[in-house]
C-alpha positions in Angstrom: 0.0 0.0 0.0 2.9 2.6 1.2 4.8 1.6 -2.2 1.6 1.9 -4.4 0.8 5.5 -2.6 4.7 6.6 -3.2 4.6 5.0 -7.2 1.4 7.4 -7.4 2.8 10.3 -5.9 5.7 10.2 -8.2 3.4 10.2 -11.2 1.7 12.7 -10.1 5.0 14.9 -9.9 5.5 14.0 -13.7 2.1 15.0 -14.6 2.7 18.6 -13.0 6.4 18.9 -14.4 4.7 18.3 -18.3 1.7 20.3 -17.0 3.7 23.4 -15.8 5.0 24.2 -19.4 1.4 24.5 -20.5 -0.7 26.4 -18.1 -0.5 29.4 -19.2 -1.5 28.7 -22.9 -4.9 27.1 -22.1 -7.6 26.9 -19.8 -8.1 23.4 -19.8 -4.4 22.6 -18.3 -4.6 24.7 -15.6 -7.6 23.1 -14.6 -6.1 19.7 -15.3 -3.3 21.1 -13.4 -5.5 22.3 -10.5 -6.9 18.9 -10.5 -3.3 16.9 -10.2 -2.3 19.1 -7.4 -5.6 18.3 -5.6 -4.5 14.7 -6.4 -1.5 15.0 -5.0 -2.1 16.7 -1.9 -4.5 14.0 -1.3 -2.5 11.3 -1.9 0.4 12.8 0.5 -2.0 12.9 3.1 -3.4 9.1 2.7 1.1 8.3 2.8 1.3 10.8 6.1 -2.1 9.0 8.0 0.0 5.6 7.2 3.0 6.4 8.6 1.6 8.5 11.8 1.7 6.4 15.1 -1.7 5.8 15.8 -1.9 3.9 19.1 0.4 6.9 20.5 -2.7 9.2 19.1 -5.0 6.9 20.9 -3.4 7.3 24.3 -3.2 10.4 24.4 -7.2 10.9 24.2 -7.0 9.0 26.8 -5.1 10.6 29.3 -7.5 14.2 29.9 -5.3 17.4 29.3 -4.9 20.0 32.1 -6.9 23.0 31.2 -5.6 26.5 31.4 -8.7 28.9 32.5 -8.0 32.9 32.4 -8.2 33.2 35.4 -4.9 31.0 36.2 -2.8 33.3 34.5 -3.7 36.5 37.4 -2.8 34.5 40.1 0.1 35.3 42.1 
């Protein structure tokens, strides 16, 4: 899966490079660009939720956060 999401990226990457030359000439490639960036950041983001730690994630909703009210910051 991790390979297949980095193979994808990496295409993507080529699209934009051939893309890049063209977008100011027509419409329709920078909306195709638009679209492969879209594509892209999505795909990054799938590769980044893989690799994140998620048991760590899970214990630390776990454990309740202390709370700062505005109040603590005037005392002495």
């Amino acid at each position: 899966m991790k390979k297949e999401l980095i193979k994808s990226i990496r295409e993507k990457e080529i699209q934009l490079a051939k893309l890049r030359e063209h977008v100011d000439k027509s419409s329709v490639c920078s909306d195709l660009y638009n679209k492969v960036v879209l594509q892209k950041a999505i795909l990054k983001k799938e590769l980044d939720d893989l690799n994140k730690n998620k048991f760590a994630d899970k214990v630390r909703y776990l454990f309740p956060r202390k709370k700062t009210l505005i109040c603590d910051y005037f005392k002495k």
